[in-house]
C-alpha positions in Angstrom: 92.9 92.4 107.8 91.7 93.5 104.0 92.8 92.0 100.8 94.3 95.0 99.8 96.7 95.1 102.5 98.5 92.6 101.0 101.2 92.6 98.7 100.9 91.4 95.1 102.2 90.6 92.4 99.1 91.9 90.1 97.8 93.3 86.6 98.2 96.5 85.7 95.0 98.9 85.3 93.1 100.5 82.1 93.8 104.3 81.7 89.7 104.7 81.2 88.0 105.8 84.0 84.2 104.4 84.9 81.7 106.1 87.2 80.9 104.2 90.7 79.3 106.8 92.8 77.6 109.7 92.1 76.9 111.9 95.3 75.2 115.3 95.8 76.0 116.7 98.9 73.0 118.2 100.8 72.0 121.6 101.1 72.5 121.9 104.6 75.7 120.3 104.1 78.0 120.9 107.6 81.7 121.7 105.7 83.3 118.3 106.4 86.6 116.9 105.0 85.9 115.0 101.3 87.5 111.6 102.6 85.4 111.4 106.0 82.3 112.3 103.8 82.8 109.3 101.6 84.0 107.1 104.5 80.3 107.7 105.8 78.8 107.6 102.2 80.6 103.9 101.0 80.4 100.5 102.4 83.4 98.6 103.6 85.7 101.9 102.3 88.8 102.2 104.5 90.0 106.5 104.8 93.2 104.7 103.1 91.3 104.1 100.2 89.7 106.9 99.9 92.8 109.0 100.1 94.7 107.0 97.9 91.5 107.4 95.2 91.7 111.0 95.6 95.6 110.9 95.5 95.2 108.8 92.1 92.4 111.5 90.7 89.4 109.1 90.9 87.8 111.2 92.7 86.3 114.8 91.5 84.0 117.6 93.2 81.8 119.9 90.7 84.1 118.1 87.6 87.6 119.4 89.8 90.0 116.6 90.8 91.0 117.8 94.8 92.9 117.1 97.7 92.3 114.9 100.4 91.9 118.3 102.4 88.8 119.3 100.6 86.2 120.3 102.2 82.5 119.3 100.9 80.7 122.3 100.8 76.4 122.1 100.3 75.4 120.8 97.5 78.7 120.1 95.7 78.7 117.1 93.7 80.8 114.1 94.1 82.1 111.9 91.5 84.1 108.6 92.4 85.4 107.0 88.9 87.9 104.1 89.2 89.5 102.1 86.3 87.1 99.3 86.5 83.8 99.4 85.7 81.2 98.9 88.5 80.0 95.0 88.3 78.3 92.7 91.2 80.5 90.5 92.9 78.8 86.8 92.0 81.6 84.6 90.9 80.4 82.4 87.8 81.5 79.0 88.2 82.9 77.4 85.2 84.1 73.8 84.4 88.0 74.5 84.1 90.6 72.1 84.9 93.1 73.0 87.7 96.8 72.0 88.0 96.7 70.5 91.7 100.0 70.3 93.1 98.7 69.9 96.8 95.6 69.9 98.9 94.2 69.5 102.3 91.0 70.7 103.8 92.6 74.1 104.8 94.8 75.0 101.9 95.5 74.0 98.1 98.7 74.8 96.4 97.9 75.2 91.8 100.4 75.4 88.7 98.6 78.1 87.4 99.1 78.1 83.5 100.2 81.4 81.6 97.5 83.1 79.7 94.8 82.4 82.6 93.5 85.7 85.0 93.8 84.9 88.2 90.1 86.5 89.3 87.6 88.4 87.3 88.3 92.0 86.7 87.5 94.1 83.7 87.7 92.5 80.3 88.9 89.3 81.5 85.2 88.7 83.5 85.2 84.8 83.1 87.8 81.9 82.7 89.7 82.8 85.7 91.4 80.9 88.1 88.6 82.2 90.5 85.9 81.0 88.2 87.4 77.9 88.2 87.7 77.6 92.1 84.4 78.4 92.3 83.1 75.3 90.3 85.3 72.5 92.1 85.0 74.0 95.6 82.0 75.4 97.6 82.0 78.1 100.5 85.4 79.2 100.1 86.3 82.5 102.0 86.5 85.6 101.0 89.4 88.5 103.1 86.9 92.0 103.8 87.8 94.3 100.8 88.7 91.1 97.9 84.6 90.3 97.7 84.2 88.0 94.5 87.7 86.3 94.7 86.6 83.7 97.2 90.4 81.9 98.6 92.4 84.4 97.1 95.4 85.8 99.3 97.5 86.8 96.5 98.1 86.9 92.9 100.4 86.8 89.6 100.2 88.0 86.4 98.0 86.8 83.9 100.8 86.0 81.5 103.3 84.3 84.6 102.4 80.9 85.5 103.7 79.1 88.4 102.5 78.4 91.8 99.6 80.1 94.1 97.9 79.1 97.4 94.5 79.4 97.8 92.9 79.3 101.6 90.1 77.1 102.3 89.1 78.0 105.4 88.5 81.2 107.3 91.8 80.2 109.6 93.7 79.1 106.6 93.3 82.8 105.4 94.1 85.0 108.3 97.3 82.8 108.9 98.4 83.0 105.2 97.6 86.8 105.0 99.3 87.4 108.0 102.5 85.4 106.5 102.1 87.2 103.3 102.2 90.6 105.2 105.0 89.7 107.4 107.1 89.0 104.7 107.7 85.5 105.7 106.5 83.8 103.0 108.9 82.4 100.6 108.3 82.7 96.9 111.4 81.6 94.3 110.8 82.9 90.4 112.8 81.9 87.4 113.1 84.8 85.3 115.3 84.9 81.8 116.4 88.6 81.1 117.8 90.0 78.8 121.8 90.4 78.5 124.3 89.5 81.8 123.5 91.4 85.1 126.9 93.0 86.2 127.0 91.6 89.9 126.1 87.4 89.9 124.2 87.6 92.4 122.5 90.7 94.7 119.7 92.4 96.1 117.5 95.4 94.2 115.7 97.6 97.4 114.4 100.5 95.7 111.0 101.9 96.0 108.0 100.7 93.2 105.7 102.8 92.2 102.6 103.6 89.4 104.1 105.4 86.6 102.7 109.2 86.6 102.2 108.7 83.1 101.1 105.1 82.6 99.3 103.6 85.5 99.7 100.5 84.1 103.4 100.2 84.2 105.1 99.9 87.5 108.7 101.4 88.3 111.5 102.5 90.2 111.7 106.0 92.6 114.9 106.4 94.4 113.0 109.0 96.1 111.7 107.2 99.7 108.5 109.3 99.9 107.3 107.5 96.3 105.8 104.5 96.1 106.4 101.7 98.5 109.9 99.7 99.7 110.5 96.9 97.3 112.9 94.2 98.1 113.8 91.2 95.5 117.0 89.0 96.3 118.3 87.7 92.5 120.9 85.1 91.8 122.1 84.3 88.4 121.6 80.4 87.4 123.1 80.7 84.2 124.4 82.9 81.3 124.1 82.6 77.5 125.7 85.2 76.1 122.6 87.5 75.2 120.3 86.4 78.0 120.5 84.8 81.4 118.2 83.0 83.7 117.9 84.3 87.1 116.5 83.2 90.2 114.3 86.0 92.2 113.3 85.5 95.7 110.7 88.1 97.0 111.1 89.8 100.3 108.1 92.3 99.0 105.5 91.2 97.0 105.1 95.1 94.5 102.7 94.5 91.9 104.9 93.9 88.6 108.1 93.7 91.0 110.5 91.3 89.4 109.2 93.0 86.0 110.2 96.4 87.5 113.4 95.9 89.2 115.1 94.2 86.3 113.4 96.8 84.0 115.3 99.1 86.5 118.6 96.9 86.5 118.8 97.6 82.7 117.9 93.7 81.9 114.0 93.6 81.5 112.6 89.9 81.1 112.5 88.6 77.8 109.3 89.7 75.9 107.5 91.9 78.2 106.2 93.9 76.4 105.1 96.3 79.3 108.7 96.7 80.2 110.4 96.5 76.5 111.8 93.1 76.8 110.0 92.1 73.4 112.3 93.6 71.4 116.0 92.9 71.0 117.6 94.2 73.9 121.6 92.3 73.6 122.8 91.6 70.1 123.3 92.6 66.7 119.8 93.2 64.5 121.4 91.2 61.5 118.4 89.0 59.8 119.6 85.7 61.5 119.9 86.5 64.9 116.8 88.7 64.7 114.7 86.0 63.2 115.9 83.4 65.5 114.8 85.9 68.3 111.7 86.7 66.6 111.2 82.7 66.9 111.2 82.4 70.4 109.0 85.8 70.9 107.0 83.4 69.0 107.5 80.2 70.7 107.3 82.0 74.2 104.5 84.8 73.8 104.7 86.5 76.9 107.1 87.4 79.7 109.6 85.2 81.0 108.4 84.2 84.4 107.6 81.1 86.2 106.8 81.1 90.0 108.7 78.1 90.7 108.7 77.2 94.2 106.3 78.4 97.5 106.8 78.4 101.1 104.9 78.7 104.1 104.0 77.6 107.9 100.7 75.2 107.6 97.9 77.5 109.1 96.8 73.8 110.9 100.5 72.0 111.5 102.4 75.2 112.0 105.2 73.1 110.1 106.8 74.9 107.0 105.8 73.6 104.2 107.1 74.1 100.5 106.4 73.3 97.1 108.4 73.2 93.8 107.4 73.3 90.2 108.9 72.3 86.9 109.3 75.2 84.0 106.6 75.2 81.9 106.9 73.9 78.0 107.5 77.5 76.6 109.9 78.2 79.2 111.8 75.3 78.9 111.9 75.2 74.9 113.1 79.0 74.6 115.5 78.1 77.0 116.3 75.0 75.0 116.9 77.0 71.8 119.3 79.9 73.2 121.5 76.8 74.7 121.8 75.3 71.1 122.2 79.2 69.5 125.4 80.0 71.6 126.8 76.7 71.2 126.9 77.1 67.1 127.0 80.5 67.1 
């Protein structure tokens, strides 16, 4: 089982492209298919990987971006460029307080804080939850194909906080990633969008995707063959006129998924600014409803997402465990402050 089999709720990617391999083919080169020539060529590479890299135009013969079809011919030259640039995977460890909510000597359960990475990746190379890890606990493990994020079995945003699991043990992992890839895993967010959804309470199941012209941004194909099946369960907790504060349960675990399907619903989450929630979505524009709004962008400086609660069967006690967190300071006050505005407004 490989880290990138799981599902996640992750960071979008950098447009720029980076070289990682550089490969000239020889010139007795047998004609072989491009993705079983780099399968033999890279380490720990699954033909998935490859294929999706080639898929994603990462990968280039003689300066040509091809399909997985290809075949190498002698001496062709092989370029593999990714959105990250190429880096070692030593983890720095670094002196950063964690938000404990639970441990044990096979799992620990954090409050991860908004604004924090949740491992190193490019620009964001130290202060990470992973750095972190790595200074308060020795020998983690690390899932074939996640090298450098050592207890990792999934991830949030940067700019969502809530809860996370982190394994401690080989066994710990394999359990939770299995869990995490049967879809039994619970995970509750508390999301305020923008506006009142139609329907109180539902469920959005509608492929997620890379944009073709953004990789960074995530959305919605109601064509099966794109993308991958995303499933989020939603329940309205509470309407105020101009937003409302929803609860999402995640069947799927899309990267950017609860971003994307309300994006898709027509109520994106208030300021994201991926998914153009930071700008006033329900309302009028007059001066004192747009600088009360421009207060709580300001107040509240990212998207409105807390991972609240977290389930899962013990990988030692095979009980189901859960854990629940409270909204975090910006959450609450923005929350706080569109109470008072509908009530005197």
């Amino acid at each position: 089982m490989k880290f990138n089999d799981l599902e996640s709720e992750e960071e979008g990617t950098s447009e720029e492209l980076f070289e990682h391999h550089h490969i000239v083919a020889d010139r007795n080169q047998s004609l072989v298919r491009v993705d079983k020539f780099l399968m033999n060529r890279l380490p720990h590479v699954s033909r998935n990987k490859v294929q999706e890299a080639i898929k994603n135009g990462y990968v280039k013969v003689n300066g040509q971006a091809i399909k997985p079809n290809y075949k190498v011919h002698p001496a062709d030259e092989i370029v593999v460029a990714l959105p990250e640039p190429p880096r070692d995977t030593e983890v720095v460890p670094e002196n950063i307080p964690l938000n404990i909510v639970y441990e044990d000597e096979h799992v620990l359960v954090v409050n991860k804080d908004p604004g924090m990475v949740v491992h190193p990746a490019f620009n964001n190379w130290e202060g990470t939850l992973v750095n972190a890890l790595a200074y308060h606990f020795q020998q983690l493990p690390t899932m074939e194909g996640n090298e450098g994020r050592p207890g990792l079995v999934h991830r949030i945003d940067k700019d969502t906080s809530g809860l996370l699991v982190i394994a401690k043990t080989e066994k710990a992992m394999t359990a939770l990633a299995k869990q995490f890839i049967d879809h039994s895993i619970e995970r509750t967010y508390y999301a305020l969008v923008w506006g009142e959804p139609e329907e109180a309470k539902g469920t959005i199941d509608i492929n997620l995707g890379r944009s073709p012209k953004d990789r960074r941004i995530t959305m919605a194909f109601k064509d099966e063959s794109i993308g991958r099946r995303a499933v989020t369960h939603y329940e309205v907790l509470k309407t105020l006129r101009y937003v409302s504060l929803v609860r999402c349960n995640l069947e799927t675990g899309r990267t950017h998924q609860i971003r994307a399907h309300m994006k898709y619903l027509g109520h994106p989450l208030f300021n994201d600014a991926t998914y153009g929630g930071d700008r006033i979505v329900k309302g009028t524009k007059f001066s004192k409803y747009k600088s009360f709004v421009e207060n709580c962008f300001k107040l509240m400086p990212r998207q409105a997402l807390h991972a609240k609660s977290l389930g899962f069967v013990h990988p030692a006690t095979q009980k189901f465990v859960q854990f629940d967190s409270e909204l975090p300071e910006d959450f609450t006050a923005v929350l706080d402050k569109w109470e008072h505005y509908v009530q005197y407004n």
